[in-house]
C-alpha positions, 0 to 999 in steps of 0.5 A: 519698096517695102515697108517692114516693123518689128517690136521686140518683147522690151519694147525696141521697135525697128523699122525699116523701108527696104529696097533691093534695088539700092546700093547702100544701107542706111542705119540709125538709132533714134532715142527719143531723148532731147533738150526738152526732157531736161531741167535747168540742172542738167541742160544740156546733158542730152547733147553730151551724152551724145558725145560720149556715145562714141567715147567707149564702151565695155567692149570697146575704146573710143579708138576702137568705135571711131577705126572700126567705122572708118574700116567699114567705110561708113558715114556716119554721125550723130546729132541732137534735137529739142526732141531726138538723139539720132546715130547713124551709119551709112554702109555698103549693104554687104557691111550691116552686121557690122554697122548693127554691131557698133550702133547697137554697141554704143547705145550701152556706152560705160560713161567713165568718169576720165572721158567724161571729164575729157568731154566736158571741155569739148562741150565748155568749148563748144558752148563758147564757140556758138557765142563767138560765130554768127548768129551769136546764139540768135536762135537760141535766145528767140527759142526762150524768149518765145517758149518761156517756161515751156520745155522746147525753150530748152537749149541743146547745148546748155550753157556753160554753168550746167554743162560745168556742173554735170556729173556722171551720175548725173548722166548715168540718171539721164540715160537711165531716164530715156535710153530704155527700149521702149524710148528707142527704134532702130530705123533702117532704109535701102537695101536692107536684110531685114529678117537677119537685122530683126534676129541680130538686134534680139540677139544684142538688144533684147536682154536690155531692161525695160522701164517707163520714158514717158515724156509729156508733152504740153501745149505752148503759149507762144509770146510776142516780144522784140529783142535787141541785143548787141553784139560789138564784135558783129559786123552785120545784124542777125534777126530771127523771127518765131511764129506760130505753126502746126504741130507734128500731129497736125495735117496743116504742116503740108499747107504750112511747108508750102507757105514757107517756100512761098515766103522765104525759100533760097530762091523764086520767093518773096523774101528771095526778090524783095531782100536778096536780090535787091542786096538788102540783105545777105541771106533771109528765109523761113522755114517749118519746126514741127514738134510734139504738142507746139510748131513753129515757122522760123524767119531768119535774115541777115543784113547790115546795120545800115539796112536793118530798118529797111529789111525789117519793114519789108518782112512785116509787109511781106508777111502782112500781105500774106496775111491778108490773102495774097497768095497766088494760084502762081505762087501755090505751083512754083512752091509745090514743084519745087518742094516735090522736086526735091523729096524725090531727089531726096528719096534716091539715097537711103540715108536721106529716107533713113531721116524722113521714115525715122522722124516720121516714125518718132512723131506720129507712129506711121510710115507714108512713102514718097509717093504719098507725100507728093499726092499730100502736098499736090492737094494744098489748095490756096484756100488752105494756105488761108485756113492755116493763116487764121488759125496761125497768122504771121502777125505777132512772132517772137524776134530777136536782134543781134548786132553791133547796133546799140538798139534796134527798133520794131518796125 
């Protein structure tokens, strides 16, 4: 594999991590544009304009987007961060041009006023939606409690007096604000030509005005509190739990993605044989956030009401235990086979590396194959799992309850 960059003149970067040897092309578009650029005015407006992306565009309806996709035989999608809005297709090599054609094409889409007022009920329905099904914003509302005034507690979808209150010119501002060349890469992993995707992207983006998308990004100060909210219409309680972590700039996000699969990855995992197996809980895992300038770990459970108090009790031991210095030479070598397992299965299809390459890219500005990363995991040492936890101890998250509980108690 080969690893290729470009920066056109108006500052659009490509990338690429190109493999003649793959079956399939991957292509995306990564803006760096999400819910921690907004305000409380316009929260949510990166999510919709994600939306309208694919409603249209001086050369083409939204008919004409969504056909032309399917005629090309694509996978694709779209999705937005606290941090990043990413377009993607996944194609049959011999189709990149055309999938180059239509991603570039909606990067510039027409914002008009009619499917911008169609939209606009999507979304409203959308932000009704997540109230409605489990976990009932849980997330979100951890994400606030724990970030306050900071951006990253920002929601993605904003809610529904923002959303209600968004207007087009709104919009057109916003992207003017963070969809300029310079805020976008066009990353691209598989079999790539990517001589022939540098000449097209100049030719259909390199007369697009620059102009300055500096986002800054501040450093948190994370709060400890305990939620409990309560939801009638909920049969079990849903718990999510923020604590502190790296960064995406931090070097200790390795040791730290280790220590979530020791505490709570699906199975072989503390969490796993003291809550799950035991059928105290339905579900209960931990997982890595890293962003620009804050990280976070996630805990989340779920369980019935009648075992809340229970569950919550054995996370905080759990995590108390791994606090004190617990963790096991043992512990280290399951998690790190199974973490390095699953990056080269993921490193067989293009559209997996599109993510990790691009992501990468956005955050620190540097490329490292598979094989690196395997060799930086493989060096974590249980003496870094106790370095990360005095400089981020588990012992004072955020956590929010809901449930049909009346009030739920910390442990």
């Amino acid at each position: 594999m080969t690893f290729r960059e470009k920066r056109l003149d108006n500052g659009l970067e490509i990338v690429a991590e190109c493999n003649e040897q793959a079956y399939s092309t991957a292509l995306g578009f990564f803006v760096n544009a999400g819910s921690r650029d907004e305000t409380t005015e316009n929260s949510g407006v990166s999510h919709f304009l994600e939306h309208m992306a694919f409603k249209g565009t001086p050369k083409r309806s939204a008919a004409d987007v969504n056909r032309e996709l399917d005629e090309i035989g694509s996978q694709s999608n779209a999705y937005t961060s606290e941090e990043h809005t990413v377009y993607y297709a996944t194609v049959l090599p011999e189709y990149q041009t055309d999938a180059v054609d239509l991603l570039s094409d909606i990067m510039r889409p027409s914002l008009r006023q009619d499917d911008f007022d169609t939209e606009k009920k999507v979304i409203l329905e959308e932000i009704l939606r997540a109230e409605d099904q489990p976990p009932y914003g849980a997330f979100e509302r951890c994400m606030e409690a724990y970030f306050g005034e900071h951006p990253l507690g920002n929601t993605v979808l904003g809610t529904n007096e923002s959303v209600s209150a968004l207007t087009p010119d709104a919009m057109r501002s916003y992207f003017q604000s963070r969809y300029s060349p310079g805020n976008l890469t066009l990353v691209a992993a598989g079999n790539v030509d990517f001589d022939g995707l540098v000449k097209q992207v100049e030719s259909s983006c390199g007369e697009w005005p620059s102009y300055d998308a500096e986002r800054p990004a501040p450093k948190a100060t994370p709060r400890c509190e305990f939620k409990s909210i309560t939801k009638e219409t909920s049969t079990q309680e849903y718990v999510v739990q923020i604590g502190q972590g790296p960064d995406a700039q931090d070097a200790q996000r390795f040791a730290n993605r280790i220590l979530a699969s020791i505490i709570g990855d699906d199975t072989g995992s503390r969490f796993y044989w003291e809550l799950v197996d035991r059928g105290l809980a339905e579900y209960a895992g931990v997982g890595p956030y890293e962003f620009g300038g804050a990280g976070i770990s996630l805990t989340y459970l779920c369980c019935s009401p009648e075992t809340i108090t229970e569950c919550l009790s054995i996370v905080r031991d759990i995590q108390n235990n791994i606090q004190s210095g617990s963790v096991t030479e043992e512990e280290l070598e399951l998690a790190k086979a199974k973490i390095c397992s699953q990056l080269v299965r993921q490193a067989e299809r293009p559209s997996s590396r599109l993510f990790s390459v691009g992501n990468a890219w956005l955050q620190r500005h540097s490329y490292s194959t598979t094989k690196e990363q395997l060799e930086r995991y493989e060096a974590v040492s249980v003496n870094d799992i106790h370095t990360l936890l005095d400089r981020y101890p588990l012992t004072s998250p955020t956590t929010v309850c809901i449930g049909p509980l009346k009030n739920v108690v910390a442990p």
